[in-house]
N, C-alpha and C positions, 0 to 999 in steps of 0.2 A: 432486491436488497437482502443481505445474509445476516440475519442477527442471531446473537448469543444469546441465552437464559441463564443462570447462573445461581441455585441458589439449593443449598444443602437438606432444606427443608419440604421432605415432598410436595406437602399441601401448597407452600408457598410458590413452589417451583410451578406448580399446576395452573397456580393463580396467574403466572407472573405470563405463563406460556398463552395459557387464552387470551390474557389482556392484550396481550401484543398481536395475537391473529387478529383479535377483533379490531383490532388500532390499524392494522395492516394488513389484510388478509392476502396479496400477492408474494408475500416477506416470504425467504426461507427459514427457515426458525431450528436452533439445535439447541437443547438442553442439557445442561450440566450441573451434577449437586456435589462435584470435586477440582477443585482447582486444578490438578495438574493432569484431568482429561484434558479441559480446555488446552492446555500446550500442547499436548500433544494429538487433538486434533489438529491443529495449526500443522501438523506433516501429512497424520496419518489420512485426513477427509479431505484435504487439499484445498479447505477453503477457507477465505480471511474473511473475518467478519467486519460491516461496515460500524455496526452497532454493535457494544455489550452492554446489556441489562445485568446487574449484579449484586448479588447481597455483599454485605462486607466483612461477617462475619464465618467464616470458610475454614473446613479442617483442613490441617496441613498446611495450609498456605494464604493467608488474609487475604480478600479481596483487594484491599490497598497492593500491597506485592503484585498480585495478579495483574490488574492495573498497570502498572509498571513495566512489566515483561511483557505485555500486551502490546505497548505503545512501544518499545523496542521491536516486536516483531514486524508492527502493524503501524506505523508513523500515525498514517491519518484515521484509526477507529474512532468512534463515539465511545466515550464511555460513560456511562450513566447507573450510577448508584443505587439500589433499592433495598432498603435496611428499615430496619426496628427502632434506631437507634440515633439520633440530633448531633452526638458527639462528633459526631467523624466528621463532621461539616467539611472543619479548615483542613485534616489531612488529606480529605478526599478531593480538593480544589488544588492541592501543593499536588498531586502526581497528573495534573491534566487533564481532571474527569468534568465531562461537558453539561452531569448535572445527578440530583441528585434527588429521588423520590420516596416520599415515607411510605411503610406499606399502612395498612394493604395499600397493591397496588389496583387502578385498574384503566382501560382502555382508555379514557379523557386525560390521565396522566400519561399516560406511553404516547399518543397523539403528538401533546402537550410536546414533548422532549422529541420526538420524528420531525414537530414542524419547524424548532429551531437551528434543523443541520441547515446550512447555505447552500441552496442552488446551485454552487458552483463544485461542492464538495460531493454532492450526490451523484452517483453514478449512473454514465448516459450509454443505455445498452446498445448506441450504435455510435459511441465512441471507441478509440482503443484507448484505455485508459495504462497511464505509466507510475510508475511507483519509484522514486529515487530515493529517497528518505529509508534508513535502512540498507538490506538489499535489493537489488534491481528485479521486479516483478515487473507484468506484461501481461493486462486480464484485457477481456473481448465479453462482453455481454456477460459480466460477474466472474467470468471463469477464464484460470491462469491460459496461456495462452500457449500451447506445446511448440517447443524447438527442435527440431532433429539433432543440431549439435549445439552442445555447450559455446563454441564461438561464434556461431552465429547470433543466439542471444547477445554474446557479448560486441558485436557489432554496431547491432539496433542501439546499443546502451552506448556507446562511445560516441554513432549520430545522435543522439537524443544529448546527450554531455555537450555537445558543440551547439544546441539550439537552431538545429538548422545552416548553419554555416558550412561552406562546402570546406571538404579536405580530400587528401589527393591520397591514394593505395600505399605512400612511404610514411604517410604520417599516421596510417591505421594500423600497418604494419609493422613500425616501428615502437605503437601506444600497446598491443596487443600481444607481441613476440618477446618476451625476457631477451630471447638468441638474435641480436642483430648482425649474425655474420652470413644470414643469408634472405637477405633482404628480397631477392628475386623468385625464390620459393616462397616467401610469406605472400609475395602480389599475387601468386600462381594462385594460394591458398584461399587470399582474399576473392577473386572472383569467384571459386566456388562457392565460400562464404554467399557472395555475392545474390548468387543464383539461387541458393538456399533460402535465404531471408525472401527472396522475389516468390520463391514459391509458398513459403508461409504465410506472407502478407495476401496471397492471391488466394487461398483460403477461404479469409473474411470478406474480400472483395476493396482492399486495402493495398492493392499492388503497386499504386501509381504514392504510394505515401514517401515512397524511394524514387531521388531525384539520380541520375547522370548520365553528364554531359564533360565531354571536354574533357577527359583523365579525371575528373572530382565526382564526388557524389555529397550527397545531404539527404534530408528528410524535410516534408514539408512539416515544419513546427505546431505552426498553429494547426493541424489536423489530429492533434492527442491532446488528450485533457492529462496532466501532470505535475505530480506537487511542488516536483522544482520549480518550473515554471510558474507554479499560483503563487508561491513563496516570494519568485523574485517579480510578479507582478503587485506585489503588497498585499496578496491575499493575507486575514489575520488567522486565520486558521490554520494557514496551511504554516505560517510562520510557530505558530504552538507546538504542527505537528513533526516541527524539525527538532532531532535530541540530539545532534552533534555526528549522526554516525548518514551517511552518503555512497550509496551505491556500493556498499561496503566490499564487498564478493570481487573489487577488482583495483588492482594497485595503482594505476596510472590514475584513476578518478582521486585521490590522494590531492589532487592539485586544487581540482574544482572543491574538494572535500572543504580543504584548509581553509582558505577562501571565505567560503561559507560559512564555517565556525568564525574566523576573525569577524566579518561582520555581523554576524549573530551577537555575538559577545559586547560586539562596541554600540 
């Protein structure tokens, strides 16, 4: 599990980083007393946190804001509150924060808030977990999950978009290529794609997760844990952690996107 610390005030920060070792002592833990380190770890450490632990009074940037940009980056984080302060109660429940802890804090409270994530949300280090909400990520035992090329990722993300259902080399090619004037170079394209993903998958020991037969291919579904999929199974979490934006990083998803937001809304 990768969790944030978050809080401007040394001592506090100090407090806040033990309580959570001691609550969790296998946790990756990284600390922050400025709000827009945290962003920009989000590029520069390469890691999404599952948890943030956070004060909410932050220079530069409230924690409330941070919050915010968190959950745009990161759909499905915890985020959890830890302040001086009672006021922030209701703002801090209006940006989606899963709770919210008076200081001091200390490890029976951090517990306390670790043991309300759902089973289903916590990450299963011999699953390949999928990220749709936002943009399309692809982590393997906590850590993003390296691609050779850019379209082959976006392959994986087009079979994960169909749920499993087969589709045939002109319907990938077609979802994937702007240029449909040469459709028989794109299928040329696609098998390599093809062969690429097979050797990414063979990696983790994930190879057989790509199905084909017959001209079609698929993915066996049910073998990734994914918030799309928790979302359109009623999960209620994963429904919180949808903010309107869907595999965002690729234009044909626009469908499934649309979609999605109209039922959301109604």
């Amino acid at each position: 599990m990768c969790i944030f610390a978050i809080d401007d005030e040394p001592k506090m920060l100090r407090m806040l980083q033990e309580a959570i070792q001691d609550a969790e002592p296998e946790a990756e833990i990284f600390v922050f007393s400025i709000a827009a380190d945290v962003i920009d770890a989000l590029h520069n450490l390469g890691k999404l946190p599952d948890v943030v632990f956070s004060d909410i009074e932050l220079p530069g940037m409230s924690g409330l804001t941070l919050a915010a940009k968190l959950k745009e980056a990161v759909p499905n984080v915890r985020i959890i509150f830890v302040t001086g302060y009672d006021q922030y109660a209701l703002e801090a429940y209006r940006v989606h924060a899963h709770g919210y802890i008076m200081k001091p804090v200390d490890a029976a409270a951090i517990r306390e808030e670790l043991d309300q994530i759902p089973h289903s949300l916590r990450p299963n280090p011999q699953t390949l977990y999928v990220q749709c909400f936002g943009f399309f990520e692809v982590f393997w035992r906590g850590e993003p999950l390296l691609f050779q090329r850019r379209r082959t990722k976006e392959l994986l993300a087009f079979l994960v978009d169909r749920k499993g259902k087969s589709c045939t080399a002109e319907e990938i090619a077609t979802a994937l290529w702007e240029d449909k004037d040469d459709l028989e170079k794109a299928k040329h394209n696609i098998r390599n794609l093809v062969n690429d993903l097979r050797k990414t998958l063979r990696k983790i020991g994930m190879e057989d997760l790509l199905i084909r037969r017959s001209g079609v291919m698929a993915i066996h579904a049910d073998w990734i844990d994914c918030d799309y999929y928790q979302m359109l199974s009623g999960n209620p979490d994963a429904l919180n952690a949808y903010h309107g934006e869907y595999m965002a990083q690729y234009s044909w998803a626009e469908i499934t996107s649309g979609k999605l937001w109209f039922e959301h809304q109604g």
